[in-house]
N, C-alpha and C positions, 0 to 999 in steps of 0.2 A: 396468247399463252403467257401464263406467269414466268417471273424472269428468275423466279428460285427453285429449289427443287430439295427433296430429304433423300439424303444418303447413310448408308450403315458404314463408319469408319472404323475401319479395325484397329489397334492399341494389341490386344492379344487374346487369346482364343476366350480368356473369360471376361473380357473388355473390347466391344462392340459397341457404340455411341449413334445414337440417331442421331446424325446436325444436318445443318441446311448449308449448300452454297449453291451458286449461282446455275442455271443451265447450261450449258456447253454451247460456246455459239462457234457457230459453222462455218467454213471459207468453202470455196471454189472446188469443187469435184469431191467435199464430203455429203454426210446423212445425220443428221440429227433423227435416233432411233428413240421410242419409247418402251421401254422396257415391261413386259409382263408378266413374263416368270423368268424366272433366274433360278436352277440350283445350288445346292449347297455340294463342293464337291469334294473327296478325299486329299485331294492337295491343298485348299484352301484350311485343311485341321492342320496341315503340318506348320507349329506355332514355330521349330526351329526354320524353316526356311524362310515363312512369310514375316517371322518379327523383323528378322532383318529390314524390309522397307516398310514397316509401321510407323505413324499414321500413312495408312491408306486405304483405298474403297477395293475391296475382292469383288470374284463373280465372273467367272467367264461363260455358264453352260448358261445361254441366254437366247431367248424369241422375243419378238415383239414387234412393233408395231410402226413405219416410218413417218414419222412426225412433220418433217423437214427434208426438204433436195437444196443442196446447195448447185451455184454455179455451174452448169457445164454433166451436169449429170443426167442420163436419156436413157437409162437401162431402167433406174426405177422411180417412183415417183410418192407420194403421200399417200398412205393409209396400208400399201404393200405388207406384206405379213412375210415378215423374216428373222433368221437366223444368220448372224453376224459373226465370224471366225472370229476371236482377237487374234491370233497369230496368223500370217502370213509369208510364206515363201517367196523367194524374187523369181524360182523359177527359173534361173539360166545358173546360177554358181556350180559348183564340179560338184557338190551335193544334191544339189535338184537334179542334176542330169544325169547322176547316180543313183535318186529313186531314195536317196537318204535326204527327204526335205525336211523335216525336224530338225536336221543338224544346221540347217542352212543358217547365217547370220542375221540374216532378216526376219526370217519367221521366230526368233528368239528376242530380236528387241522392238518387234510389232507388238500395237496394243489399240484397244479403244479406249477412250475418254470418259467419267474418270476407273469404270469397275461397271458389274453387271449387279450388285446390292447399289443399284442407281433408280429413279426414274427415269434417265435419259440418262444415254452416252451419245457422243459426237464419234461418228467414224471415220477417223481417215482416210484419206484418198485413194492410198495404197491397199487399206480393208476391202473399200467398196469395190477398188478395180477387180479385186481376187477372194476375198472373203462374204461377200454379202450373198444369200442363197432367198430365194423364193417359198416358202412355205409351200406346199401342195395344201390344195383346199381341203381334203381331211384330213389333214395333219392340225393338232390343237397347238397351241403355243406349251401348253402345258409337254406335253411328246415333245416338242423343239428342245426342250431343253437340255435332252438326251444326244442331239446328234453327235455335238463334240466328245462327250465322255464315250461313246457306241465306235466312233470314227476312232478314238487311241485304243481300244481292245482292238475293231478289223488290223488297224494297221501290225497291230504285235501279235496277231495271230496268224495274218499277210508275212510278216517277216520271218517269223520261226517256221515256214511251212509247213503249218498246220491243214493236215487232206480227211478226209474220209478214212475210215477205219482203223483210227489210232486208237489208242487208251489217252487218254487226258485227267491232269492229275491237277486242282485246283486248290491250291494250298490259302484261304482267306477269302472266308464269303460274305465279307462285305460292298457295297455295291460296285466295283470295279470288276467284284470275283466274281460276284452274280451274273453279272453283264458274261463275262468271260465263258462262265457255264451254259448260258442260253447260247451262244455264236458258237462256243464248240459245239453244244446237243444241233445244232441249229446244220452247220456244217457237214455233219454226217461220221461224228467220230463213234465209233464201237461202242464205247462207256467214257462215262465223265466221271469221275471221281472230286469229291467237294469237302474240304478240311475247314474245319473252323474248332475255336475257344468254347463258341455258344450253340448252345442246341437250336436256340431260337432259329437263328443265321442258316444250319443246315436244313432245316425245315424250307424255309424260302429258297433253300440252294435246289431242293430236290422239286420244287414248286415250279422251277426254271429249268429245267432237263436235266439236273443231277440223279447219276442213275445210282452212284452209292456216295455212301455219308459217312466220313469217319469223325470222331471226337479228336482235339488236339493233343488231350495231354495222352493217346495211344501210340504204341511203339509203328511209327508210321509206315515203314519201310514194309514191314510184318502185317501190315493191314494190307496194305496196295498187295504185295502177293497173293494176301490168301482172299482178295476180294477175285486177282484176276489169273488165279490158273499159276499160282508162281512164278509169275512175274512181274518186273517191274515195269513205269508206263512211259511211253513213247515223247509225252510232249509234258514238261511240269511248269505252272505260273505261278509263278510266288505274287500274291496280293495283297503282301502285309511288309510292312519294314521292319520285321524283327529277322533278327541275325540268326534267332535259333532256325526259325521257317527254313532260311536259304541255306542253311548247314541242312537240314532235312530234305530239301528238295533234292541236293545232291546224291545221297543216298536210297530216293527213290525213283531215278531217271532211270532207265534200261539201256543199255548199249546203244550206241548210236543213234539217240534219243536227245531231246533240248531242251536244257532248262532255258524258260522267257523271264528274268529280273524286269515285272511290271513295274514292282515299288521299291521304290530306292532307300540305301542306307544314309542319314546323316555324314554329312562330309567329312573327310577324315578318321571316317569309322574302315581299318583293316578286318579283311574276310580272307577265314584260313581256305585254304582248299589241298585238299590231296592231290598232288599234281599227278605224280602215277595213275591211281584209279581214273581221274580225267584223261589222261593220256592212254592207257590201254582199252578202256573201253568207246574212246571213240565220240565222245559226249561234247554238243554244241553250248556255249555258253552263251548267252546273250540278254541284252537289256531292249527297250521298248520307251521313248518319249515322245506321247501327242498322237497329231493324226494328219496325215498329206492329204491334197484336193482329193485324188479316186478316194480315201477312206470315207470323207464327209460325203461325197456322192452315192458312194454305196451305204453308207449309212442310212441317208435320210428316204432311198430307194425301201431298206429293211424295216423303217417304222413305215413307212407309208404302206407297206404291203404286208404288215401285222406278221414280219419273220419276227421280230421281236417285241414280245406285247410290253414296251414298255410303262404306259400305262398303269400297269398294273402294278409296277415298282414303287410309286409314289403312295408314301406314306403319311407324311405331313402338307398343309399348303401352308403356309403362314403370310400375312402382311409383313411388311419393310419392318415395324416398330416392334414384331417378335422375333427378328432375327437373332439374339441373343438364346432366346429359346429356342432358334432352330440348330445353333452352334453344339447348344447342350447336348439336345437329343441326337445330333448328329457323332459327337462324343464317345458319348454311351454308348451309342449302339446295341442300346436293350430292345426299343423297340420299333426303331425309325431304321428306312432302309433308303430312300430318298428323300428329301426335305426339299419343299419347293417354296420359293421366294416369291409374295404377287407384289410387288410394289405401288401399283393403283389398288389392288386387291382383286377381287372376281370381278372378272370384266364379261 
């Protein structure tokens, strides 16, 4: 094996640099993995969070291929076809044991080695003990790379109690939202409702079990009624981090009904809220970050058994040395809905 390798170093969403540094070498109970596809995901666009630690390698939504067993490892072995968590729960703190494993300390400052815009990462001990999953034979690397972004909608649809014969109201149908409207239609809700900017967006919303389609700049609340019988809908996701969204979501939740805050505001940004109308009508408020072990399992259970054709999501594939081109179109969002990363390229 060569002792270098090309990675995509982030600087800032329109500064993306192919360099080379060395492979990741291994110790005692990690994996040296090889990387085959990687996506490009809505959190890796958010330049206010990630410049903060730039220069660095992104990329967590990641399959591929293990290269390398270090020391003391006996679950897997070379050539295995896997999906690697970067984050990790310790699984015993008062948050794992409360079923709130994303909050936990551990699974926040886990990671692999250096990023998944890698040809190799090196995985941690602690990844391999609790993060590292078996592909199923017809699962493609290309589908793997879905399981973690699939795993943080189960789990934020898992938390807001989302059942069978709700109205669901999907405020941003970009691929978070998409994802969201397939697992609601998927679940057994009444009707899915799918808001977006672009017509494009709602077209592929309704391609994924959106059973109606509103335009953004409509009087929302005035839509959601007159789509459902004069009323408003039981479960709202906001999938977009604009302030107007989550002021509008507000206004279209139904009485003891839940808004899910998938996507976050910029830190320090205050959010008005009517406390009254919150308080009389009885309305859950709630946020949603990542995905705990049952999510990834039922995840990767949901592509395997084609509940969600993810597949079908992927709009770009690009090599490593166009990932600057996948940031763009990623961007836009004119006409990419998944950008997928091959770092060897078609394998």
């Amino acid at each position: 094996m060569k002792n270098s390798m090309q990675v995509a170093m982030y600087y800032s969403n329109q500064d993306i640099r192919l360099e080379e540094m060395p492979i990741p070498q291994i110790g005692p109970g990690e994996l040296l993995v090889k990387i085959l596809s990687s996506g490009i995901c809505g959190s890796d666009l958010m330049e206010w969070y990630r410049i903060k630690k730039a220069p660095r390698v992104l990329g967590h939504e990641i399959a591929g291929e293990i290269a390398a067993v270090g020391a003391g490892v006996d679950s897997y072995k070379i050539g295995d076809r896997v999906f690697v968590s970067h984050h990790v729960p310790c699984n015993k703190c008062r948050y794992c044991l409360n079923n709130y494993h994303t909050l936990c300390d551990t699974l926040r400052t886990t990671n692999f080695d250096p990023g998944g815009f890698a040809e190799y990462i090196r995985v941690p001990r602690i990844n391999v003990d609790r993060g590292v999953f078996v592909l199923p034979g017809e699962l493609s690397f290309e589908e793997g790379v879905f399981i973690e972004p699939l795993a943080c909608i189960i789990r934020g649809q898992r938390m807001a109690r989302a059942k069978p014969g709700q109205v669901v109201l999907v405020i941003g149908s970009g691929m978070a939202g998409i994802i969201h409207v397939a697992v609601a239609s998927r679940w057994g809700a009444k009707r899915v409702i799918a808001v977006d900017i672009s017509e494009h967006r709602l077209q592929i919303a309704r391609q994924f079990g959106a059973d109606a389609l509103i335009f953004a700049g409509k009087d929302l609340s005035a839509e959601v009624k007159r789509i459902n019988g004069n009323r408003l809908a039981d479960l709202v996701i906001v999938c977009t981090g604009a302030q107007s969204a989550m002021t509008q979501a507000l206004q279209c939740v139904d009485r003891g009904g839940t808004v899910l805050f998938f996507a976050p505001l910029e830190p320090g940004t205050k959010f008005p809220l009517h406390f009254y109308d919150f308080w009389n009508n009885g309305i859950t408020l709630m946020s949603s970050y990542g995905g705990a072990p049952l999510d990834i399992t039922r995840s990767i259970e949901f592509i395997q058994t084609k509940k969600i054709p993810v597949k079908d999501m992927v709009t770009h594939r690009l090599k490593l040395a166009d990932i600057a081109l996948g940031f763009k179109l990623a961007l836009e969002a004119k006409e990419s809905l998944k950008v997928v990363i091959e770092p060897h390229g078609k394998e």
